[in-house]
C-alpha positions in Angstrom: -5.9 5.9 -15.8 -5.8 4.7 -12.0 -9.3 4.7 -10.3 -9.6 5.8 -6.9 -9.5 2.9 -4.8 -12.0 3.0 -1.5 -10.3 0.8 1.4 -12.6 -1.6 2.6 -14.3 -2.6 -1.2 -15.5 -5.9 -0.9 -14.5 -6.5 -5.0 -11.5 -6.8 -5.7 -9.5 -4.6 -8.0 -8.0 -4.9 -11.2 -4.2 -5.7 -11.4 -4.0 -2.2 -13.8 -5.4 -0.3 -10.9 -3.0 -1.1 -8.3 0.1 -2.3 -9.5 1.8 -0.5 -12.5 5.5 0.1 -13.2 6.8 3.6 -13.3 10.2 5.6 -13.2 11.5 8.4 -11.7 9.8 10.9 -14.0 6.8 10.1 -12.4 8.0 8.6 -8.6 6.3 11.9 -7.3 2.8 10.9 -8.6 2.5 7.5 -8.4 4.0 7.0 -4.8 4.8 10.0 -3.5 1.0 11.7 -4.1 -0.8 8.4 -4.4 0.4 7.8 -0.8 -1.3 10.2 0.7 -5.2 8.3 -0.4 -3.9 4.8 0.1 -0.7 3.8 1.3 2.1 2.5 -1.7 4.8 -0.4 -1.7 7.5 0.2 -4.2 9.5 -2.9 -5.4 12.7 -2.0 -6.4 14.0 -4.5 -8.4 15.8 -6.1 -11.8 15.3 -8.3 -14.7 18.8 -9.9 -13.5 18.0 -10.6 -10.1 16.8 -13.6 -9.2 15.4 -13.0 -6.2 13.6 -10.1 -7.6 11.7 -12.7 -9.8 10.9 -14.9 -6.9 9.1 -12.2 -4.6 7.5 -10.0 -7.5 4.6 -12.4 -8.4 3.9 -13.1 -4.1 4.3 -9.6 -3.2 1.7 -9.1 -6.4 -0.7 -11.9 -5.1 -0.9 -10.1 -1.9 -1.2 -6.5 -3.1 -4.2 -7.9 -4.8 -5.5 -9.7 -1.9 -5.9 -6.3 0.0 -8.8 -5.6 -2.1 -7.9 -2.1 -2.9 -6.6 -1.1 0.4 -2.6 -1.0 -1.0 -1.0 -0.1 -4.2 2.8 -1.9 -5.5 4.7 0.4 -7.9 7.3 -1.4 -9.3 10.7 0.7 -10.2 13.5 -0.9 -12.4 16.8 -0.3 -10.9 18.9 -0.4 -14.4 16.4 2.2 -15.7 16.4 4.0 -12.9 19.3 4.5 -11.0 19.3 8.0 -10.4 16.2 7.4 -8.1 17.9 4.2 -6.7 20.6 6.4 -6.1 18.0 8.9 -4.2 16.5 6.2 -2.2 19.9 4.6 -1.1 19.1 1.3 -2.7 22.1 -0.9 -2.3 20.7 -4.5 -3.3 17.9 -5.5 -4.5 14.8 -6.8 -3.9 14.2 -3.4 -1.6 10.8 -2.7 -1.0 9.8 0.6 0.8 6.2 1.3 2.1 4.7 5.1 1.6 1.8 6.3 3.5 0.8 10.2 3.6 4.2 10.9 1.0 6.6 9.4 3.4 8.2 5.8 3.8 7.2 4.3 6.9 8.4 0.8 6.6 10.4 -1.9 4.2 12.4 -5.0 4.2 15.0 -6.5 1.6 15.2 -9.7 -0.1 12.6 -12.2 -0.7 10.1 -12.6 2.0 7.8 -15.6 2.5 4.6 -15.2 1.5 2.7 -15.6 5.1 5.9 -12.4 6.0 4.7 -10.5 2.8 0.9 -10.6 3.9 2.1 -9.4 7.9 3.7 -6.7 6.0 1.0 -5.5 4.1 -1.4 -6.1 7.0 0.4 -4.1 9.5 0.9 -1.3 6.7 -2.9 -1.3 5.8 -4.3 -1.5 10.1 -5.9 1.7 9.5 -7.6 1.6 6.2 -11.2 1.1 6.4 -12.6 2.7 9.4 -14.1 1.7 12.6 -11.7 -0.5 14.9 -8.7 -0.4 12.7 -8.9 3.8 13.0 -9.4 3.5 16.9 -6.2 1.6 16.4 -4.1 3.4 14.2 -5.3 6.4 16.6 -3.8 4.6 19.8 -0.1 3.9 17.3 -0.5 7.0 16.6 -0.7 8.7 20.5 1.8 6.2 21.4 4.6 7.3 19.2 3.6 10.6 20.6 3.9 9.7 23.9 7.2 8.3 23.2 8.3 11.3 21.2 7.7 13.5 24.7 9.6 10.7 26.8 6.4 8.8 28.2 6.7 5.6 27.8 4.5 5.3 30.4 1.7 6.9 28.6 2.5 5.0 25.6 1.9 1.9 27.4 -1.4 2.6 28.2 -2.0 3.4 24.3 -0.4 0.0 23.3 -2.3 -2.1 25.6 -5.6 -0.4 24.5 -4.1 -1.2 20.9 -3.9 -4.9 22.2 -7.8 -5.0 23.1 -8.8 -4.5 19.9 -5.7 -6.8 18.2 -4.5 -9.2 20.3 -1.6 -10.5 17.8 -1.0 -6.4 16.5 2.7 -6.5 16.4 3.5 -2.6 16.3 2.0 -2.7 19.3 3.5 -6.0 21.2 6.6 -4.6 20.2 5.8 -1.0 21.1 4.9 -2.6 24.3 8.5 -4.5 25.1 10.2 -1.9 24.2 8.3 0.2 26.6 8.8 -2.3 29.0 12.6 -2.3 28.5 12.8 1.1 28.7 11.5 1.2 32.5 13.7 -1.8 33.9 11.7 -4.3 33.1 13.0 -6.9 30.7 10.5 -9.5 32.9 7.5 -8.2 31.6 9.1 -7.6 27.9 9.7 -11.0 27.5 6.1 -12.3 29.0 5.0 -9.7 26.4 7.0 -11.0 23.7 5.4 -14.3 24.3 1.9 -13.1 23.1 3.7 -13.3 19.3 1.8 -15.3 17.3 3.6 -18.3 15.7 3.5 -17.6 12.4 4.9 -13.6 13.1 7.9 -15.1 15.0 10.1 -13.7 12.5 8.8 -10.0 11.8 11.4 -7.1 11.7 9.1 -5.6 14.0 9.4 -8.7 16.8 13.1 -9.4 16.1 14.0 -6.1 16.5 12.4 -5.6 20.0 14.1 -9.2 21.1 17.3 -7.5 20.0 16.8 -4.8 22.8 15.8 -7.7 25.1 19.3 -9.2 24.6 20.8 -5.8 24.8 19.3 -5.2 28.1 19.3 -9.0 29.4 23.0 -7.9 29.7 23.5 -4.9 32.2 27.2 -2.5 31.2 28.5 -1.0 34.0 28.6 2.6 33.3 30.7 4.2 35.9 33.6 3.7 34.4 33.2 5.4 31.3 35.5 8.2 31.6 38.6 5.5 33.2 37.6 4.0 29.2 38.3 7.0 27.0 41.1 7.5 28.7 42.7 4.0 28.0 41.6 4.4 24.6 42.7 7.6 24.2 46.2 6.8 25.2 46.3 3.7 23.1 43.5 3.8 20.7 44.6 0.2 19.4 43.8 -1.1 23.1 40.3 -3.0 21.2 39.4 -4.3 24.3 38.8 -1.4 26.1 37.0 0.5 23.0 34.9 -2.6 22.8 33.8 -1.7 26.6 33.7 1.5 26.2 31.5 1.2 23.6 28.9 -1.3 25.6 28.9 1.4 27.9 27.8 4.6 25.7 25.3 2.4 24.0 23.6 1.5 27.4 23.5 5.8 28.2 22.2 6.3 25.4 25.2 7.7 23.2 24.1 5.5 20.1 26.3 7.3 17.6 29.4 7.3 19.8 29.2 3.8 20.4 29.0 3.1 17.0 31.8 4.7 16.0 34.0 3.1 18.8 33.1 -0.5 16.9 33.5 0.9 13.6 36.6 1.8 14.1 37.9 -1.8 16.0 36.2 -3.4 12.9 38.5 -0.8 10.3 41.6 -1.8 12.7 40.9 -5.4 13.2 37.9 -6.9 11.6 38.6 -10.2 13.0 39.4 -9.2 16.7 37.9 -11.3 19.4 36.3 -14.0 16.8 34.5 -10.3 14.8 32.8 -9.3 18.2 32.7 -5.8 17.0 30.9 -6.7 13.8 28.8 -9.4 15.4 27.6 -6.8 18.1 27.4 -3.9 15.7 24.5 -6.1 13.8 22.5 -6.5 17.4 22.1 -3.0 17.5 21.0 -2.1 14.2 18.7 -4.6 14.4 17.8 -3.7 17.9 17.8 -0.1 16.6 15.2 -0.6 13.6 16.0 -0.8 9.9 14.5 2.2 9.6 16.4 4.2 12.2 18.6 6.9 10.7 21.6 5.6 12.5 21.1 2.1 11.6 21.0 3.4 7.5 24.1 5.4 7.8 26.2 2.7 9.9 25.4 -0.2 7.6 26.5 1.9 5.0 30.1 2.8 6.8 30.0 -0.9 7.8 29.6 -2.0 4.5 32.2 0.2 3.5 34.8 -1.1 5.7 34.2 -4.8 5.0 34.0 -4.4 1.3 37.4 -1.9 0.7 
């Protein structure tokens, strides 16, 4: 039987109290429920799969140098695939991060070991009280803040964030994508700069760069509507859906944009050296990997490339 773990516990745990296998009979409990007392890592993965065997024992190692503040539940995918089904696993090693009964972070493949412990770091900021609440607090206002269209306010919660943790990369990133946000891909970069070393290569940090890139290179927007009509009147003119889709990225009509590259990429995946596919991966990684559009259009992508 688990033991309730207390974040902060100076002793360290027993493997059997916070890493077990389970299934999708009992996904509910074990992550799902368990989440909401301490947050939960699920390692999808396979006997087959090499990589699986190379990042289950370093993902193990660092669960168990968290000291109780993280759990790893580790789901077989052959055993399970009605629940990898559920959870849109579509290769393996995925690992998903619950807190409170909701995934809230992940990567795939094999990670580094110095990647795996930022991981679980940045998942466990708020477990043990004092400074790390004040921070998770200030996250916390600032997705607010962004939530109501205030990136200015959620500035001001980021930088507080950065007193506390200097090298906290939710909020450096938080931060330059504030910074882009209001015109100012200066500061975003100077801001960027304050990544430590070692972190250089967080999903986190790459995506914000991603939006640096994006916005490093100005689309001229007026001419949207002259675009949909050249494309309307000869939807195999690429060029122009390529522009056009540049364009309703940079206002803001993410899905529409999407869709215009999609569709070059089902025409003519290798147009213009793949330009569509090439740019279609700078904005889901811009975007997030865990940003609903970013899930569904690597899935359509994926469908195109692979029929």
């Amino acid at each position: 039987m688990d033991t309730q773990l207390i974040g902060g516990n100076s002793t360290a745990p027993a493997a059997a109290d916070v890493i077990k296998d389970s299934d999708t009979a009992h996904f509910m409990a074990d992550v799902v429920e368990a989440s909401r007392q301490v947050p939960v890592i699920v390692d999808f993965w396979a006997t087959w799969c090499g990589p699986c065997r190379q990042l289950g024992p370093a993902l193990e190692k660092a669960v168990l140098a968290a000291k109780g503040k993280v759990r790893l539940v580790k789901i077989d995918v052959d055993k399970n695939q009605q629940l990898a089904a559920q959870m849109r696993i579509q290769s393996i090693p995925a690992v998903y991060a619950f807190v409170n009964g909701q995934p809230v972070d992940g990567f795939l493949g094999a990670l580094p070991e110095s990647q795996i412990k930022a991981f679980i770091d940045r998942l466990t900021a708020g477990v043990g009280g004092g400074a790390d609440q004040e921070v998770q607090a200030l996250l916390a206002e600032a997705d607010e803040a962004l939530r109501l269209n205030n990136p200015g306010g959620a500035i001001e919660a980021y930088a507080q964030v950065l007193q506390y943790e200097p090298d906290n990369l939710a909020a450096i990133a938080g931060l330059a994508r504030c910074q882009i946000q209001m015109g100012d891909p200066q500061a975003a970069a100077e801001t960027l700069q304050m990544v430590p070393a070692d972190k250089q290569s967080d999903p986190l940090i790459a995506s914000a760069r991603a939006a640096l890139e994006l916005a490093a290179n100005p689309v001229d927007t007026s001419e949207i509507d002259q675009l949909e009509t050249a494309v309307s009147r000869d939807p195999k003119d690429l060029q122009s859906r390529f522009d056009l889709a540049m364009a309703l990225n940079a206002v803001g009509r993410r899905s529409d944009a999407l869709e215009h590259l999609l569709a070059i990429v089902r025409m003519d995946r290798a147009w213009n050296e793949e330009a569509a596919r090439k740019q279609i991966v700078k904005l889901f990684e811009a975007w997030g990997p865990k940003d609903e559009l970013t899930v569904s259009g690597r899935r359509k992508l994926s469908s195109i490339l692979f029929s």
